[in-house]
C-alpha positions in Angstrom: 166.3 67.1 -41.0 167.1 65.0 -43.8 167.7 61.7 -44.0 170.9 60.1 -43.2 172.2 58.2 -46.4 173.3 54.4 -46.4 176.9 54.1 -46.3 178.8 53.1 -49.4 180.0 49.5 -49.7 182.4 48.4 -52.4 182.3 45.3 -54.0 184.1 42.4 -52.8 187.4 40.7 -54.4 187.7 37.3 -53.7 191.5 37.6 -54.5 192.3 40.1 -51.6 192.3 36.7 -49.3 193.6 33.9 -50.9 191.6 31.1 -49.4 189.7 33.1 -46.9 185.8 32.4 -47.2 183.7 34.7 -48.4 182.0 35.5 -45.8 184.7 36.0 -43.7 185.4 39.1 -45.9 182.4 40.2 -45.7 181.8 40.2 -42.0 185.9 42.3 -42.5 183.9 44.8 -45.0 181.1 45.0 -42.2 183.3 45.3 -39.1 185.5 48.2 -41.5 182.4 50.3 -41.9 181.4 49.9 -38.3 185.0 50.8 -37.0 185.5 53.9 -39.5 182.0 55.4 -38.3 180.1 55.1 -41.5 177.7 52.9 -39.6 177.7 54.2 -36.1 175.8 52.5 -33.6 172.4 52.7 -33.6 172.5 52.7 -37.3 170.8 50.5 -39.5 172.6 48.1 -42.2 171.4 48.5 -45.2 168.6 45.4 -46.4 169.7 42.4 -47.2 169.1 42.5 -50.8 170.8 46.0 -51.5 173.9 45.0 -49.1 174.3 41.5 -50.9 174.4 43.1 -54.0 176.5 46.1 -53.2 179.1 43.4 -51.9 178.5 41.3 -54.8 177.6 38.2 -52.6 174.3 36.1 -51.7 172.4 36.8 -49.3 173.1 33.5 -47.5 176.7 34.4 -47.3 175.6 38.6 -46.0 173.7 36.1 -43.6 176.5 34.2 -42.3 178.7 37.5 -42.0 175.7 39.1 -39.8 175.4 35.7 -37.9 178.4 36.0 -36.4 178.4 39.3 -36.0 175.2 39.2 -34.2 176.6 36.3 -31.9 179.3 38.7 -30.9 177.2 41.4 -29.9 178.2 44.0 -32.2 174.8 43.7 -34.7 171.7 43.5 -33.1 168.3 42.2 -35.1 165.0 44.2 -34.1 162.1 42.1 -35.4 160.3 43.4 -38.0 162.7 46.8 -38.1 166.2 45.3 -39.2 169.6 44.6 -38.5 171.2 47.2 -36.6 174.8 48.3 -35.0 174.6 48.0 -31.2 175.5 50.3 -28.9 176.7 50.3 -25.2 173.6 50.0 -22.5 173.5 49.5 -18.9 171.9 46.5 -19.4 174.6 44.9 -21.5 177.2 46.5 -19.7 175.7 44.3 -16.7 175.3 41.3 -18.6 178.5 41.4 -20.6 180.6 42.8 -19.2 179.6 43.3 -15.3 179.8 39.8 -13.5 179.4 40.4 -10.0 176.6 40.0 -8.2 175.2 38.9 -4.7 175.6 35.7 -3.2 171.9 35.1 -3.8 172.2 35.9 -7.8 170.7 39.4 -7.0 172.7 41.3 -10.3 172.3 45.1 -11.2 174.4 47.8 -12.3 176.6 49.3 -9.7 176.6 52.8 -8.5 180.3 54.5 -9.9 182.1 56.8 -8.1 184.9 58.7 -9.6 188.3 58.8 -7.1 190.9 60.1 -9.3 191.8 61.4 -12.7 195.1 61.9 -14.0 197.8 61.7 -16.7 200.5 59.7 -16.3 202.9 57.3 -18.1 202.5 53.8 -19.3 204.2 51.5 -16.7 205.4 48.1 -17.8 202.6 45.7 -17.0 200.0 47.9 -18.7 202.4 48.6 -21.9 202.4 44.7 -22.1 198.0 44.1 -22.0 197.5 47.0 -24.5 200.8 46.3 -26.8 202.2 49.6 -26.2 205.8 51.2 -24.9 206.2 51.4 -21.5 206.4 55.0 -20.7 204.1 56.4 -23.2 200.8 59.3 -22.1 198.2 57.5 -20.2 194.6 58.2 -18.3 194.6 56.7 -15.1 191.1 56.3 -13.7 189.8 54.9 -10.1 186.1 53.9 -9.5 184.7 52.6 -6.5 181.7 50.8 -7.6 179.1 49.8 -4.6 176.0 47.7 -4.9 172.8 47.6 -2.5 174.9 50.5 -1.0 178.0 48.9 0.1 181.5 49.6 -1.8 182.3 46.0 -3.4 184.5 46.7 -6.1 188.0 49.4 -6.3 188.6 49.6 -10.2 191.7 51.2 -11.5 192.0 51.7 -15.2 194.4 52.7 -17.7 193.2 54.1 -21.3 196.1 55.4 -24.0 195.5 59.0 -24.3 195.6 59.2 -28.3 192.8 56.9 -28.0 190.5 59.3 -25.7 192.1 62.8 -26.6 189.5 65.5 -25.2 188.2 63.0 -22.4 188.3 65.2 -18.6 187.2 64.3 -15.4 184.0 66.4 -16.2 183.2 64.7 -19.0 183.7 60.9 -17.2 182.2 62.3 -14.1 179.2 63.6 -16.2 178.6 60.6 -18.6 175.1 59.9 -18.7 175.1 56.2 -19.1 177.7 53.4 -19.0 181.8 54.2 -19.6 182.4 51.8 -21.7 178.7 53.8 -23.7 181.2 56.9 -23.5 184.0 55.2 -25.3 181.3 54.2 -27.8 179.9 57.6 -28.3 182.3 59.8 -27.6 185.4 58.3 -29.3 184.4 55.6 -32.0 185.5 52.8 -29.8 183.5 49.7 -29.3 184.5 47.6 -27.0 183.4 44.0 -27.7 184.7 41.6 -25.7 187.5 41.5 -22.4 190.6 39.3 -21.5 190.5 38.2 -17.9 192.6 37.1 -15.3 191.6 36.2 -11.9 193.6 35.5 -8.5 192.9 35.2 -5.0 194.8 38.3 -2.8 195.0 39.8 0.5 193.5 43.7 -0.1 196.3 46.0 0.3 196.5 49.2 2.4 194.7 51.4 -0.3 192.4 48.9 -1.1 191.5 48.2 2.1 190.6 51.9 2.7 188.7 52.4 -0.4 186.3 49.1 0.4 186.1 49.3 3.9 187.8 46.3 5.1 191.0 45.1 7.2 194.2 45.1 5.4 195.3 41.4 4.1 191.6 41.0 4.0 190.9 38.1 1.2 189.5 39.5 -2.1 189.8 38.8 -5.5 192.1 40.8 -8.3 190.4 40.6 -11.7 193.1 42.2 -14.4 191.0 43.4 -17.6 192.0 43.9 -20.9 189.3 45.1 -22.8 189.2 44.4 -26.6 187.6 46.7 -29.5 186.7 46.0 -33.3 189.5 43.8 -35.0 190.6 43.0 -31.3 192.2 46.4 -30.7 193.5 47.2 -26.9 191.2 49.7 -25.3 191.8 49.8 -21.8 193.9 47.9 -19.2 191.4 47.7 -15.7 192.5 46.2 -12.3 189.5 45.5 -10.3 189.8 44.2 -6.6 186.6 42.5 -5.6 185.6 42.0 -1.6 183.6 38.7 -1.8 182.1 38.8 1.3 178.5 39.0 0.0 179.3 39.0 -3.3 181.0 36.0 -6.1 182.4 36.6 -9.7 180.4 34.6 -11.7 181.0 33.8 -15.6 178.6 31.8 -18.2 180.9 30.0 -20.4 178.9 28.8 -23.6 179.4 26.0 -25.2 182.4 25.4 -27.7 181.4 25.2 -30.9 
């Protein structure tokens, strides 16, 4: 098989963003080549020298661009190997994006199971987290994730359909790694980072069936909007937590 070739960069203008700095566009020129697919994840950038050059910049302003890049989890640098574009694992998915885990601070990835898939219609609250019309085609997904065997989390989730045209149940049901690996993988999307909000609730009647407890039963209601490249909408998720044995727990870091 041959080689895959390096993707094409074009050479920066300054002028395109009055004022911007320049490694700001060149982080945009970066993030542009990773959201069209010329560098897929798993790819390698380019080396420093020939990418600094291509974007006629220094390679202590590439640097900055990949910095920042890097902090937000969409580069990753393998010693000795390069800089590369990150995909979707289990492990990140658990780290990142995953932040449950036991009372004791026992954390691993939960086992998924697949309630429902269907197509439906946008409603109002779900229009407004993805900045869509109410009313327009929709996924609607329900997980019941369980950990050390015991359901903990009822996840319902709402993806626009011309974002994830060709996705079936087979296909989710099937996925051999992480969902948020499928939407990676199997659609270009990269999700990056998530929008939370987090209240205290009494589990309703379908909730309560799908985790086992009584009705009115305190849990926690986690609503999810999860961001892609350029902070695009992906998905609209509202997880109800049973926090009996488990807490939600989130490492802020420190404000730069």
């Amino acid at each position: 098989m041959a080689p895959m070739s390096e993707p094409a960069f074009e050479r920066l203008d300054p002028g395109q963003a009055a004022g911007a700095p320049l490694y700001r566009l060149a982080k945009q020129a970066l993030l542009a080549a990773i959201e069209s697919g010329r560098c897929p994840p798993g790819r390698a950038l380019p080396n420093e020298t020939a990418l600094a050059a291509a974007l006629g910049i220094s390679i202590g302003t590439l640097r900055h661009a990949v910095d920042e890049l890097v902090a937000e989890r969409i580069l990753l640098r393998r010693q000795g190997r390069g800089t590369f574009v990150a995909t979707h694992t289990t492990d990140r998915f658990v780290f990142q994006f995953f932040h449950v885990e036991r009372s004791d601070g026992r954390r691993e990835a939960p086992q998924v199971e697949l309630l429902s898939f269907e197509r439906g219609r946008l409603d109002e609250e779900a229009a407004d987290a993805l900045g869509l019309r109410a009313g327009e085609p929709v996924i609607l997904v329900e997980n019941r994730l369980a950990l050390q065997g015991r359901p903990v989390v009822y996840d319902r989730l709402t993806l626009p359909a011309a974002l994830f045209r060709g996705l079936t149940e087979k296909r989710l049901r099937e996925r051999p790694s992480t969902i948020y690996h499928l939407y990676q993988t199997g659609f270009g999307i990269t999700v990056v980072r998530a929008h939370e909000r987090v209240r205290a609730v009494g589990a309703d009647r379908t909730a309560a069936r799908i985790l086992g407890v009584v009705p009115g039963t305190p849990v926690l209601q986690v609503r999810r909007t999860a961001l892609a490249l350029n902070d695009k909408p992906v998905e609209y998720r509202v997880s109800t937590l049973w926090t009996a044995q488990h807490d939600y727990v989130s490492t802020l870091s420190p404000a730069t």
